[in-house]
SERO-4910 file (N, C-alpha, C, O; in steps of 0.05 Angstrom, whole numbers):
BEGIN
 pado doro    nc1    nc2    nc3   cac1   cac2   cac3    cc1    cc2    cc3    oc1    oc2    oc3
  Unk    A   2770   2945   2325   2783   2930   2303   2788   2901   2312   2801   2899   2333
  Unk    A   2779   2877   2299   2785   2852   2300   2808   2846   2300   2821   2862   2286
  Unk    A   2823   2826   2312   2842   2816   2318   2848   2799   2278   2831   2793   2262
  Unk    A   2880   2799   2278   2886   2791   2251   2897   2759   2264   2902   2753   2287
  Unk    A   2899   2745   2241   2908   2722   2238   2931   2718   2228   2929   2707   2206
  Unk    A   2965   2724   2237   2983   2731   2225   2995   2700   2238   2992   2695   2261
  Unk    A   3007   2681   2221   3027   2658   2231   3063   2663   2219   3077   2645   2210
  Unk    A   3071   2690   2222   3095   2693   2227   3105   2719   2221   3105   2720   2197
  Unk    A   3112   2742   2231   3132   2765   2229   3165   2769   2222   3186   2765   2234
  Unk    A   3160   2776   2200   3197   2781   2193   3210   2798   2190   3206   2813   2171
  Unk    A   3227   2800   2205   3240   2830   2203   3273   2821   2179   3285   2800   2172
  Unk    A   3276   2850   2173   3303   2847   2157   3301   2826   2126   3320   2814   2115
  Unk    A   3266   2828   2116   3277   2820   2088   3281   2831   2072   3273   2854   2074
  Unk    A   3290   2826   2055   3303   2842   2022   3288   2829   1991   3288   2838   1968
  Unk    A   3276   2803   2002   3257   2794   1974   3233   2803   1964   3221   2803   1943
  Unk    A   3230   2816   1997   3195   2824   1983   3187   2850   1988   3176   2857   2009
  Unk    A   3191   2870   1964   3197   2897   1963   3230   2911   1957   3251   2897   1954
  Unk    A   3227   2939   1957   3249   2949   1962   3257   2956   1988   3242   2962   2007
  Unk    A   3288   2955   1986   3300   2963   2014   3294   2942   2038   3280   2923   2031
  Unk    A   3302   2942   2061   3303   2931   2089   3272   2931   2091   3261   2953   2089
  Unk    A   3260   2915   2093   3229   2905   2104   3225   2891   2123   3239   2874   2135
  Unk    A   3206   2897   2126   3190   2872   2146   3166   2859   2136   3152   2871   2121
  Unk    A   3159   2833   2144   3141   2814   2125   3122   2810   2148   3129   2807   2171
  Unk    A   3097   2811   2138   3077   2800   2164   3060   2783   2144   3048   2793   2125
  Unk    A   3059   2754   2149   3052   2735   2144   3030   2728   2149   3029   2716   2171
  Unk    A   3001   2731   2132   2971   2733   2139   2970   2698   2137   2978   2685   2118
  Unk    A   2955   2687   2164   2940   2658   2151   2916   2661   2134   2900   2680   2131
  Unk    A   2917   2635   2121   2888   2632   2101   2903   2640   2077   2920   2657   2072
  Unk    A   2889   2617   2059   2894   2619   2027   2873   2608   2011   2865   2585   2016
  Unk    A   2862   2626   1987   2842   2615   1980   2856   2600   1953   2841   2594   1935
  Unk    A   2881   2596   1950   2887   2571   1934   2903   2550   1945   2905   2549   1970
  Unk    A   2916   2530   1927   2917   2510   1940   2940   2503   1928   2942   2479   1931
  Unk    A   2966   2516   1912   2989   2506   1907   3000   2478   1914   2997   2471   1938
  Unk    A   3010   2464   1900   3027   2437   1905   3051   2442   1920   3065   2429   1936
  Unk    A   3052   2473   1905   3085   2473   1912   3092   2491   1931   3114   2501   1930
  Unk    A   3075   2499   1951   3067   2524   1965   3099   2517   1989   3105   2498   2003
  Unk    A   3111   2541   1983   3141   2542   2009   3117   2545   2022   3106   2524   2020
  Unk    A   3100   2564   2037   3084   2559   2058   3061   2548   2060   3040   2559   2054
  Unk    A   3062   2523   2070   3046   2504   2070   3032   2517   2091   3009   2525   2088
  Unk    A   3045   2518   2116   3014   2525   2145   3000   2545   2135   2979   2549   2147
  Unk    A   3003   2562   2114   2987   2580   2119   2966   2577   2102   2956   2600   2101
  Unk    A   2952   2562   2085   2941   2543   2071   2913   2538   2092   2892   2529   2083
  Unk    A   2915   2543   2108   2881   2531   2127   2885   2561   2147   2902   2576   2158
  Unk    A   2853   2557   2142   2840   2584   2146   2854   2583   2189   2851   2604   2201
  Unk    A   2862   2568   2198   2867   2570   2231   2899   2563   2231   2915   2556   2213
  Unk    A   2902   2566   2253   2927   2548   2263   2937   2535   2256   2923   2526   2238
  Unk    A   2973   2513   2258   2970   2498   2248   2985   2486   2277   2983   2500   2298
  Unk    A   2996   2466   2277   3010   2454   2304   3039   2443   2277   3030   2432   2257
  Unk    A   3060   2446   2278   3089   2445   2276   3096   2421   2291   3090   2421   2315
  Unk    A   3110   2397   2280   3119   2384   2302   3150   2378   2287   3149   2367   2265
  Unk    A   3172   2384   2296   3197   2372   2287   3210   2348   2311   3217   2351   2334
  Unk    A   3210   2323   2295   3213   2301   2322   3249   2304   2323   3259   2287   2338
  Unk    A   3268   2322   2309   3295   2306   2309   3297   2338   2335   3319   2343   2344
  Unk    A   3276   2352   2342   3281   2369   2365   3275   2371   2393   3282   2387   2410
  Unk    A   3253   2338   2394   3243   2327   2417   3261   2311   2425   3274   2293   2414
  Unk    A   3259   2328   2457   3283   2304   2481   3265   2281   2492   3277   2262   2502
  Unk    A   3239   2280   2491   3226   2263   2496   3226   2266   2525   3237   2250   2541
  Unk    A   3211   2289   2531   3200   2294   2560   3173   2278   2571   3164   2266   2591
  Unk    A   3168   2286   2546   3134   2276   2554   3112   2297   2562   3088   2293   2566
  Unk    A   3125   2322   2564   3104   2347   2572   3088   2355   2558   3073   2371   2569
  Unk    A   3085   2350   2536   3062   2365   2516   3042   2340   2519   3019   2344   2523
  Unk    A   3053   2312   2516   3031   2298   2524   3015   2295   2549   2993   2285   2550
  Unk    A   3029   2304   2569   3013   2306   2602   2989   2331   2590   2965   2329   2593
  Unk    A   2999   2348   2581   2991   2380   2578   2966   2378   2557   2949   2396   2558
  Unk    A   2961   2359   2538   2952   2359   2516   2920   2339   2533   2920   2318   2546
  Unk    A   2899   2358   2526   2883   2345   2536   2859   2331   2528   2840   2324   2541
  Unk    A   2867   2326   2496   2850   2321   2470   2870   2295   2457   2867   2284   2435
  Unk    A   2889   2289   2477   2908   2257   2461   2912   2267   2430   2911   2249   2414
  Unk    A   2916   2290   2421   2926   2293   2397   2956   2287   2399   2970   2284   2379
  Unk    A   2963   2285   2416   3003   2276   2406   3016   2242   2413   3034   2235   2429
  Unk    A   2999   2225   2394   3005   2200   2404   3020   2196   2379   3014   2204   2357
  Unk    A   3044   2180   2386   3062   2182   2362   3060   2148   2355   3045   2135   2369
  Unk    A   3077   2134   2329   3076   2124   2315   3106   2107   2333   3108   2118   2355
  Unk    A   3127   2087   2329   3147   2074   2330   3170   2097   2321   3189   2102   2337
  Unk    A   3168   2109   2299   3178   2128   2282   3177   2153   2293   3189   2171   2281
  Unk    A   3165   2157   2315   3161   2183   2324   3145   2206   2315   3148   2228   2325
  Unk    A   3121   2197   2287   3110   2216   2278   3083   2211   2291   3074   2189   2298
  Unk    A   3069   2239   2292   3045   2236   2308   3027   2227   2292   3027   2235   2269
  Unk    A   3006   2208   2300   2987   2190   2296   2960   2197   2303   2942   2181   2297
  Unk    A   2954   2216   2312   2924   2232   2323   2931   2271   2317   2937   2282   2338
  Unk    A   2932   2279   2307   2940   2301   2296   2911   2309   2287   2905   2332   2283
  Unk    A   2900   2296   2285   2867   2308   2272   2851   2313   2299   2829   2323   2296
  Unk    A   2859   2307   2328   2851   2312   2341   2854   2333   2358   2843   2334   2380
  Unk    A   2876   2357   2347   2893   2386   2348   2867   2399   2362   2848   2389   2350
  Unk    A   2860   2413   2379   2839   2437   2370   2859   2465   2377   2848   2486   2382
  Unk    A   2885   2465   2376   2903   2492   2369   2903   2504   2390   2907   2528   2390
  Unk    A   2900   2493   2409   2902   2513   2435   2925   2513   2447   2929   2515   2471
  Unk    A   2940   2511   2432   2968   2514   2448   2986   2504   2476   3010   2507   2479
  Unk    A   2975   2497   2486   2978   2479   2510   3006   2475   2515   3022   2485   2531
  Unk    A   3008   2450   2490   3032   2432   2488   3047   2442   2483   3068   2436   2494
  Unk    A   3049   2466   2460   3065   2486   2457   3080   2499   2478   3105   2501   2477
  Unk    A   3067   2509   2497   3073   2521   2525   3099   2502   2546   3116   2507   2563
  Unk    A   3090   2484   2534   3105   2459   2554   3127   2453   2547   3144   2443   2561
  Unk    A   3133   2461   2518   3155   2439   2493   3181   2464   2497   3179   2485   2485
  Unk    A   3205   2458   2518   3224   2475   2518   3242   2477   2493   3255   2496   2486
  Unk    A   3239   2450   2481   3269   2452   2455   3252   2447   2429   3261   2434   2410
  Unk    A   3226   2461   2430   3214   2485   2404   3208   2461   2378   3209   2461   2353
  Unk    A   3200   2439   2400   3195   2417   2375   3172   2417   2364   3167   2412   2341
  Unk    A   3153   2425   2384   3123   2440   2372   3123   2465   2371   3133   2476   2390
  Unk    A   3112   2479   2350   3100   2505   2336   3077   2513   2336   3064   2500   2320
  Unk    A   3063   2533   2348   3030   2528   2342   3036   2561   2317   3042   2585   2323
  Unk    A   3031   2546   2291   3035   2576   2273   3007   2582   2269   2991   2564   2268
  Unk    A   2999   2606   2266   2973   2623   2263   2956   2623   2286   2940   2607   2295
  Unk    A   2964   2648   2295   2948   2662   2322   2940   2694   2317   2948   2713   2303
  Unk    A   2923   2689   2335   2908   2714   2331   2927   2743   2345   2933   2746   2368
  Unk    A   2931   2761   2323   2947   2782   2340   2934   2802   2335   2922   2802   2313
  Unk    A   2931   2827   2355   2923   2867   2355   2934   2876   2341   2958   2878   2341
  Unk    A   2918   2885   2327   2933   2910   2311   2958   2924   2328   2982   2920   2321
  Unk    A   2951   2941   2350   2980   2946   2364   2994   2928   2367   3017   2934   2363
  Unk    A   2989   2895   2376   3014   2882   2381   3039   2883   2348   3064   2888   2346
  Unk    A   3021   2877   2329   3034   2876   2305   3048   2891   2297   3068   2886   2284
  Unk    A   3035   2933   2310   3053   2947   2295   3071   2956   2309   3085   2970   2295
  Unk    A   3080   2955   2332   3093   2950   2354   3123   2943   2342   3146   2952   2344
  Unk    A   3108   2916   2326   3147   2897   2319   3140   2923   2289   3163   2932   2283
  Unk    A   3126   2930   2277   3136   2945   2255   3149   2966   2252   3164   2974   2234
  Unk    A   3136   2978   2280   3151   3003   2288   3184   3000   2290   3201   3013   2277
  Unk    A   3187   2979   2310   3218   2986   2320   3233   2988   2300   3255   2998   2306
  Unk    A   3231   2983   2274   3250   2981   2249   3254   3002   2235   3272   3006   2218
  Unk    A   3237   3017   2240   3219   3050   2223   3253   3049   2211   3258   3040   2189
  Unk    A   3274   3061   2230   3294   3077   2225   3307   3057   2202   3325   3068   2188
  Unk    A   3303   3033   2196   3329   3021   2176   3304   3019   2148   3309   3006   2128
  Unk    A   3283   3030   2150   3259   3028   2124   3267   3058   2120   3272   3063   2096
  Unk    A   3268   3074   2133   3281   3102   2128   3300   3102   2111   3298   3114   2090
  Unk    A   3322   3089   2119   3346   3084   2119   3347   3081   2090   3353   3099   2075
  Unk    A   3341   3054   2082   3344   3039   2055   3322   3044   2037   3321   3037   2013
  Unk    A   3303   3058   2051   3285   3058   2029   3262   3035   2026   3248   3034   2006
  Unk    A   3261   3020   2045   3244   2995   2051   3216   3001   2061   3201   3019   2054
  Unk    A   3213   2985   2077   3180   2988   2092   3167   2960   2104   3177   2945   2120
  Unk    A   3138   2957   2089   3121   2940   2113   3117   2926   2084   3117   2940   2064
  Unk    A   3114   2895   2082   3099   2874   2059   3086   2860   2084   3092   2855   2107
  Unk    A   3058   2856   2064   3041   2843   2076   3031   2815   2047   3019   2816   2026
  Unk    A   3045   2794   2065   3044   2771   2053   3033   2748   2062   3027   2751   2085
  Unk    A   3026   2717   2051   3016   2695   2068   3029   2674   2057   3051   2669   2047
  Unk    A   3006   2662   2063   2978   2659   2056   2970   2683   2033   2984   2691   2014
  Unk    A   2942   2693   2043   2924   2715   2020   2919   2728   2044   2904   2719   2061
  Unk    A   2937   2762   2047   2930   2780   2054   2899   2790   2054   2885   2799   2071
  Unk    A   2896   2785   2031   2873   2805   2020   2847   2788   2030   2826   2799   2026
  Unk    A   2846   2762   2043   2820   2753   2066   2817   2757   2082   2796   2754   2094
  Unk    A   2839   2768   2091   2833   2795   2121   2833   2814   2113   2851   2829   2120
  Unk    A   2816   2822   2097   2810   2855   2085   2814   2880   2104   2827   2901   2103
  Unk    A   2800   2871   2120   2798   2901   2145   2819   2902   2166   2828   2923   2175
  Unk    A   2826   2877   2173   2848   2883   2190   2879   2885   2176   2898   2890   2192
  Unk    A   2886   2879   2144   2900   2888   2129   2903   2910   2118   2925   2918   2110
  Unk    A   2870   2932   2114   2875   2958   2106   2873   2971   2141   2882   2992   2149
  Unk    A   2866   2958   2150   2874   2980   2183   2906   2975   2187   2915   2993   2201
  Unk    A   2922   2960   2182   2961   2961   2181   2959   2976   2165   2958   2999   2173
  Unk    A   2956   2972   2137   2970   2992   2112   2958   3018   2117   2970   3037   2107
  Unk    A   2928   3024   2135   2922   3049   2138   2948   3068   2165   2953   3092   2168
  Unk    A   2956   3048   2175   2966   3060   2204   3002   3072   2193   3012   3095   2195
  Unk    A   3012   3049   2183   3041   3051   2158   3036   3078   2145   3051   3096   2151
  Unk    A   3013   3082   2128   3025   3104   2112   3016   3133   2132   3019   3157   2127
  Unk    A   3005   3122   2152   3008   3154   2172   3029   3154   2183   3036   3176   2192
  Unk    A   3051   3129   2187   3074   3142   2186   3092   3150   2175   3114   3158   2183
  Unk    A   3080   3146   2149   3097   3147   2121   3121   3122   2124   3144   3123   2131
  Unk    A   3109   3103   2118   3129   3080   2111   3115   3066   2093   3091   3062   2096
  Unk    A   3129   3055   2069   3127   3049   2044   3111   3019   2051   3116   3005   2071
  Unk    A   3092   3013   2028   3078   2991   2039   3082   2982   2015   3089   2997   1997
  Unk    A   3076   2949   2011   3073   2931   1991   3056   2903   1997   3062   2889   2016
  Unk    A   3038   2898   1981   3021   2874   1975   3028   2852   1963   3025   2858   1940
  Unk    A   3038   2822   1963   3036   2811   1960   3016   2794   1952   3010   2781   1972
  Unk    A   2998   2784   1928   2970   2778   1927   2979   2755   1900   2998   2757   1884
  Unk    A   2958   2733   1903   2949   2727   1880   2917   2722   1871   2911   2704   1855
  Unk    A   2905   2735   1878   2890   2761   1865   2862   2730   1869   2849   2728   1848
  Unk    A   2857   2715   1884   2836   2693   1874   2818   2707   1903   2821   2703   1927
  Unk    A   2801   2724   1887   2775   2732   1915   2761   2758   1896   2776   2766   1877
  Unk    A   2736   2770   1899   2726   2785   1889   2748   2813   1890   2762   2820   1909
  Unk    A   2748   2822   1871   2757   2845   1868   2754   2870   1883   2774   2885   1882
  Unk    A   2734   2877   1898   2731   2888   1921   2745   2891   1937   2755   2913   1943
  Unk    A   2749   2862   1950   2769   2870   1971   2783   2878   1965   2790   2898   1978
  Unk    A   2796   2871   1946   2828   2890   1936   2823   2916   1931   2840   2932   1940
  Unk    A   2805   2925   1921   2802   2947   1917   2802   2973   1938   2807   2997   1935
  Unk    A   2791   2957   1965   2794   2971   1986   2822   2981   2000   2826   2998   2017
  Unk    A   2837   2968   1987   2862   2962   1994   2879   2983   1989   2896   2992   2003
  Unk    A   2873   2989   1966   2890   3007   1943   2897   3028   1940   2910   3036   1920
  Unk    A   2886   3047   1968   2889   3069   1972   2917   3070   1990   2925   3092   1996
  Unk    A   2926   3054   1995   2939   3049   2029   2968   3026   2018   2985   3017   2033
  Unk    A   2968   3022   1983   2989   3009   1980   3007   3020   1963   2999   3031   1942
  Unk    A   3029   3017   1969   3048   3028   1947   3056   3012   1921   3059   3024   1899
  Unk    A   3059   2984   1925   3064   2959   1905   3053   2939   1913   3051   2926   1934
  Unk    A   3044   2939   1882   3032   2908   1892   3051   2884   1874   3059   2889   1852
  Unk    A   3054   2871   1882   3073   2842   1871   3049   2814   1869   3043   2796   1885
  Unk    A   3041   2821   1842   3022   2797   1838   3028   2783   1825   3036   2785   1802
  Unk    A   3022   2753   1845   3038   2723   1834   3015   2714   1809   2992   2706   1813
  Unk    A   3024   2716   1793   3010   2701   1767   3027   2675   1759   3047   2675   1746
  Unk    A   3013   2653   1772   3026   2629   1770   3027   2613   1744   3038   2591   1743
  Unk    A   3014   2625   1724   3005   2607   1704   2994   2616   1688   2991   2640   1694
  Unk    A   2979   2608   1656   2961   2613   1645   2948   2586   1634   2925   2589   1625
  Unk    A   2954   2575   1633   2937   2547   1630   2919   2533   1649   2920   2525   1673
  Unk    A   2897   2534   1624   2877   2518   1652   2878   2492   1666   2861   2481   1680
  Unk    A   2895   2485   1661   2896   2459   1662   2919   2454   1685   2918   2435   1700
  Unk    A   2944   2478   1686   2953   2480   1709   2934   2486   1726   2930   2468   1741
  Unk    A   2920   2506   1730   2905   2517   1750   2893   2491   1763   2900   2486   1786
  Unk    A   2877   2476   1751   2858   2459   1758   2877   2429   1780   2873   2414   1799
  Unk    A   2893   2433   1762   2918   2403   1772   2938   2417   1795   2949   2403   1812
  Unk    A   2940   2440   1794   2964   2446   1821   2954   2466   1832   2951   2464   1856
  Unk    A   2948   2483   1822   2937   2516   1831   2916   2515   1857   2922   2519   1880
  Unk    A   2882   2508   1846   2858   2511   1853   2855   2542   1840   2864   2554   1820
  Unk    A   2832   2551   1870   2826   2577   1855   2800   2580   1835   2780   2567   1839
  Unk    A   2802   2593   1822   2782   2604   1806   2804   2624   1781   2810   2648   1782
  Unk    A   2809   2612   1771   2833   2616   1740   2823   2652   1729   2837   2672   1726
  Unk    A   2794   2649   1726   2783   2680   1704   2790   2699   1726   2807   2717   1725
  Unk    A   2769   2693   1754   2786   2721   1786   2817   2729   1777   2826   2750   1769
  Unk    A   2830   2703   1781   2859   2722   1787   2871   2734   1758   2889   2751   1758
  Unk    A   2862   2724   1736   2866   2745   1709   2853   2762   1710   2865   2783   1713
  Unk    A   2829   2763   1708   2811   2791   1714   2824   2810   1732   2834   2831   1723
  Unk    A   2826   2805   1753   2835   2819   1785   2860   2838   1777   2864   2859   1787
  Unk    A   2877   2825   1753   2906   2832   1741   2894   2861   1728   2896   2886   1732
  Unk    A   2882   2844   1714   2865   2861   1693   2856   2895   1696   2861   2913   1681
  Unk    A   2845   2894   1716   2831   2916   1732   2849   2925   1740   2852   2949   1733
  Unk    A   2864   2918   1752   2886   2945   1765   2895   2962   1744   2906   2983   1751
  Unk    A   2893   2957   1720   2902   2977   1700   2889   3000   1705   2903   3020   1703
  Unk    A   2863   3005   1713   2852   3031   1713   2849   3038   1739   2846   3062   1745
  Unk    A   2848   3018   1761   2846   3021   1788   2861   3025   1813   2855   3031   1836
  Unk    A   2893   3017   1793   2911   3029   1818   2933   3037   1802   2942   3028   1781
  Unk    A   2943   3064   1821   2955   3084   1818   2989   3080   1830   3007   3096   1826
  Unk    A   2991   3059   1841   3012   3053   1855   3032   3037   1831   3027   3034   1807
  Unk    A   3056   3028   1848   3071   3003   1830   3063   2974   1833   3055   2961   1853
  Unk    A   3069   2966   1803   3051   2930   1795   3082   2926   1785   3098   2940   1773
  Unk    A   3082   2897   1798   3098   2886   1794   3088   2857   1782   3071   2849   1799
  Unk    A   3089   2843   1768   3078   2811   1773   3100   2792   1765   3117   2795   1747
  Unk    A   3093   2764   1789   3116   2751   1793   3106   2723   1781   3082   2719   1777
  Unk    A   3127   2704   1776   3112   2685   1766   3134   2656   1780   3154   2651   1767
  Unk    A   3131   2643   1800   3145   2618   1801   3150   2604   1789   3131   2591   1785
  Unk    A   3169   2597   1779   3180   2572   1758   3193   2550   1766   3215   2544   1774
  Unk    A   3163   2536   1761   3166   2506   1778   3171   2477   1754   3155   2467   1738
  Unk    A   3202   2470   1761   3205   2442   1741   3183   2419   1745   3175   2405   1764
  Unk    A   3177   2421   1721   3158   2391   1721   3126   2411   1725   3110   2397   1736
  Unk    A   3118   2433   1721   3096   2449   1715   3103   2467   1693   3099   2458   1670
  Unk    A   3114   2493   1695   3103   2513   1682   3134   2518   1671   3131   2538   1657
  Unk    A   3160   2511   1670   3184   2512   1669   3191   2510   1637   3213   2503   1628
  Unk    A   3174   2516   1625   3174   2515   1587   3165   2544   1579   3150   2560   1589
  Unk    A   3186   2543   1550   3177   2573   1535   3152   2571   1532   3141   2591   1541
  Unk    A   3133   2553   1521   3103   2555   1514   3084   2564   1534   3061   2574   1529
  Unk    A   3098   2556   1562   3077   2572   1586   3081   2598   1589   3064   2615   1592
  Unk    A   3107   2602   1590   3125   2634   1607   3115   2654   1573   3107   2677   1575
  Unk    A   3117   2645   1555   3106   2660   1528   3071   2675   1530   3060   2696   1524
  Unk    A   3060   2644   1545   3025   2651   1540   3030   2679   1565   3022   2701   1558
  Unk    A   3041   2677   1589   3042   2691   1616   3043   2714   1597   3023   2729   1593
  Unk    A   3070   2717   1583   3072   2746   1581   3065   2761   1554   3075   2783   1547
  Unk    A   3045   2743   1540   3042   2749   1523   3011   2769   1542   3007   2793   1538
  Unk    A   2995   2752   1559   2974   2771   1570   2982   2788   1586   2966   2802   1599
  Unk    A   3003   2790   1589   3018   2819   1610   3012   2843   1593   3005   2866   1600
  Unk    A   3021   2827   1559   3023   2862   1540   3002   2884   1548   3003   2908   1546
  Unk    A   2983   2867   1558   2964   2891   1556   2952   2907   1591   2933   2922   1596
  Unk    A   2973   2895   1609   2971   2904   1634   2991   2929   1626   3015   2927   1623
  Unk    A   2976   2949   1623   3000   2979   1609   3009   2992   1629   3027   3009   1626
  Unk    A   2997   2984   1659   3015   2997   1680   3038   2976   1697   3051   2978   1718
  Unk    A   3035   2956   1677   3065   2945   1698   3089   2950   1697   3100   2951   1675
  Unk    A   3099   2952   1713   3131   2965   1720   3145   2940   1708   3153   2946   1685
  Unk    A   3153   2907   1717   3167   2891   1706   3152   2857   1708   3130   2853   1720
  Unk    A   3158   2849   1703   3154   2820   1702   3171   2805   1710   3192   2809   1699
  Unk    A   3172   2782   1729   3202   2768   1746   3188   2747   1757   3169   2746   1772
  Unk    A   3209   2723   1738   3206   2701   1743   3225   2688   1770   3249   2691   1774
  Unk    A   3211   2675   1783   3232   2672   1810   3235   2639   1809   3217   2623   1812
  Unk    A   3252   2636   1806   3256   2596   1814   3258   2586   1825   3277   2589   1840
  Unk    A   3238   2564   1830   3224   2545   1850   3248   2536   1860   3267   2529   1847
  Unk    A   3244   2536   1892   3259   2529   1915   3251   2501   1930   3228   2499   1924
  Unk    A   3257   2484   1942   3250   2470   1949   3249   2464   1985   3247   2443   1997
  Unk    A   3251   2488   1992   3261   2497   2020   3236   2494   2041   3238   2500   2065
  Unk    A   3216   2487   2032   3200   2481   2052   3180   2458   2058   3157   2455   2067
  Unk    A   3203   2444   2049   3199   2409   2047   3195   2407   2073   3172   2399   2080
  Unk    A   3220   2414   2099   3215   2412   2119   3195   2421   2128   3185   2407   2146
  Unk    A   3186   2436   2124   3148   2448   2132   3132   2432   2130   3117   2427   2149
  Unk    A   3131   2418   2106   3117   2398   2099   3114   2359   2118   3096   2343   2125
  Unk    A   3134   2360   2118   3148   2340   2144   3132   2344   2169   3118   2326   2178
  Unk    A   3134   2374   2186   3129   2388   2206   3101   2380   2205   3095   2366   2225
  Unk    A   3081   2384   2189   3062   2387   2184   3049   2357   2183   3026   2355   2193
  Unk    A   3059   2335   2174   3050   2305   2166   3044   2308   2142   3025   2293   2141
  Unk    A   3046   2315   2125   3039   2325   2098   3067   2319   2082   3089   2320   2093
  Unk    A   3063   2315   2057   3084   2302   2032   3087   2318   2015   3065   2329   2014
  Unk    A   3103   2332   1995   3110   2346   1994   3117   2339   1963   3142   2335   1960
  Unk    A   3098   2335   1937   3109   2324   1918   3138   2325   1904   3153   2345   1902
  Unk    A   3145   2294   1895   3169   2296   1894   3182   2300   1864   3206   2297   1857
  Unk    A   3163   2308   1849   3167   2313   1817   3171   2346   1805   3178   2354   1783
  Unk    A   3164   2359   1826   3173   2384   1832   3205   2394   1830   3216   2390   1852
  Unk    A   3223   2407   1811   3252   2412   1813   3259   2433   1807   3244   2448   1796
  Unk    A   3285   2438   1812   3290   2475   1807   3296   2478   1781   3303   2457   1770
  Unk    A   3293   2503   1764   3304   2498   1735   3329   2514   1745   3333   2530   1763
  Unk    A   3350   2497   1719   3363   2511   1719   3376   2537   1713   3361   2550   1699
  Unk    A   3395   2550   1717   3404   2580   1711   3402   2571   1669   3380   2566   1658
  Unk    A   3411   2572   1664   3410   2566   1634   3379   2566   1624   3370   2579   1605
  Unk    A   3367   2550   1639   3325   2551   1625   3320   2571   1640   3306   2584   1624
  Unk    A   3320   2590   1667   3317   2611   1674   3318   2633   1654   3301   2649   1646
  Unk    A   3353   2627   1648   3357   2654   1624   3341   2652   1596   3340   2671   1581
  Unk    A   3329   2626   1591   3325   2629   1574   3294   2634   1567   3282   2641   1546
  Unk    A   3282   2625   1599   3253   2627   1595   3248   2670   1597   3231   2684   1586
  Unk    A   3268   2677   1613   3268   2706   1617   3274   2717   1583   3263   2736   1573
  Unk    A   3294   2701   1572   3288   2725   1544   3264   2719   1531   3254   2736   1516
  Unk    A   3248   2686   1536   3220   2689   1516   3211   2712   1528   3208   2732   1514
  Unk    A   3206   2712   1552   3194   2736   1559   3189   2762   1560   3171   2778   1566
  Unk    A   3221   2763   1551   3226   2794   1548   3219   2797   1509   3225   2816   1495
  Unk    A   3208   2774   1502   3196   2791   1480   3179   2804   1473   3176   2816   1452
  Unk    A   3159   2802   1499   3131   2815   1498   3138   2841   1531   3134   2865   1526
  Unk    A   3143   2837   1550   3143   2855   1575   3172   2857   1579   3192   2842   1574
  Unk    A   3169   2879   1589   3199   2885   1609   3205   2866   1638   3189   2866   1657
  Unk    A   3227   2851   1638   3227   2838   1643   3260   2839   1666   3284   2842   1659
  Unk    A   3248   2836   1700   3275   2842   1715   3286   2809   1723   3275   2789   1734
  Unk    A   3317   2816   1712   3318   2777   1717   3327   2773   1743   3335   2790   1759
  Unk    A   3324   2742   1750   3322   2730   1767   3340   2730   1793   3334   2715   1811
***
């Protein structure tokens, strides 16, 4: 079995699934969000992390770094960053964690290893294993070899997807998941094209198909981002095409956070600034358009 591309492990969440979980965070995304909280995981490799207000200014990652990728600016931000090749080096060197190298290659045993130790509190509450990113579902084989290994030990699994890749892969998947939580960001083409990327017909279709193809729980989630999709006329079209997904459990709109601005920073990357949270009042109110067509769990 090939080695997976995971850039972060989390133990003890409660957002994604039921009960006490753990999150294993696949790199690679085959879309391209504006507003993506995880930005590193957006490119198919590695990314290099740099926070300058955490550098004592040793100078070790630059002795260590043997490609001059960490030449900084007056300002302290790095200025050769395109010259990364991810080998971690500098990382090794940087004691007060100001560089990050996120997305590395991990074993299947190393991964289930951290999934195991938790078994007893997924017991416990009723939780389990989410496998999230980036897009799970581009590591097809080394994602159904976890969800194959989980349900031999009987621990509850869940998918995280927004569904932009042939249907296939998912399909492989499906035997080995308990829920899937599919982000349907939109229905307008015109979002898709301006913030999304992607391929718009895949991830409706992909929705589509699970009606007859999986047997598990569908959940689909939808971000509600101010200054995009934060209007009854979008959250109406969403769930007006849900009516006919006849096996979904609920529909849940979650509101855009702005919490990974600093990622964005980390990264040299900007982080549009027309992006805002809606408020609790357009929340409630985009959740009752919605609950005129699907069942609908609020926010």
């Amino acid at each position: 079995m090939a080695n997976g591309l995971v850039f972060d492990i989390q133990p003890f969440t409660v957002h994604d699934g039921p009960g006490i979980r753990t999150t294993v965070f696949f790199q690679g995304c085959s879309c391209s969000c504006s507003w993506c909280h995880n930005p590193e995981s957006q490119r198919e490799r590695g990314v290099l992390e740099y926070y300058p207000a955490r550098c004592i200014g040793c100078g070790n990652c630059q002795k260590a770094c043997q490609h001059q990728a960490l030449q900084r600016d007056d300002q302290g931000n790095l200025q050769t960053r395109e010259l990364c090749t991810y080998c971690g080096d500098c990382v090794s060197t940087c004691y007060s964690q100001a560089l990050l190298l996120k997305g590395r290659s991990r074993s299947l045993s190393d991964v289930l290893e951290v999934l195991l130790a938790d078994q007893i509190y997924y017991e416990e509450s009723g939780g389990g294993v989410t496998l999230s990113g980036g897009e799970p579902v581009l590591q097809q084989s080394f994602a159904q070899a976890l969800l194959q290994q989980c349900k031999a030990k009987r621990i509850h699994t869940a998918l995280q997807t927004a569904g932009n890749y042939p249907f296939e892969q998912l399909h492989s998947l499906l035997p080995w998941t308990d829920l899937i939580m599919y982000d349907l960001k939109a229905y307008s083409p015109e979002i898709y094209e301006e913030y999304i990327g992607g391929d718009r017909s895949l991830m409706l279709g992909n929705l589509q198909q699970l009606v007859t193809k999986y047997h598990g729980d569908l959940i689909v989630r939808t971000p509600v981002i101010g200054g995009v999709n934060a209007n009854p006329e979008e959250i109406a079209a969403i769930a007006r095409f849900l009516q006919d997904i006849s096996t979904l459990s609920y529909y849940q709109l979650i509101p855009y956070h702005s919490l990974g601005a600093v990622k964005y920073e980390a990264l040299g990357l900007q982080l549009p600034d027309h992006f805002y949270t809606p408020s609790r009042e357009v929340m409630q109110h985009l959740e009752q358009v919605a609950a005129t067509y699907v069942t609908v769990n609020p926010s």
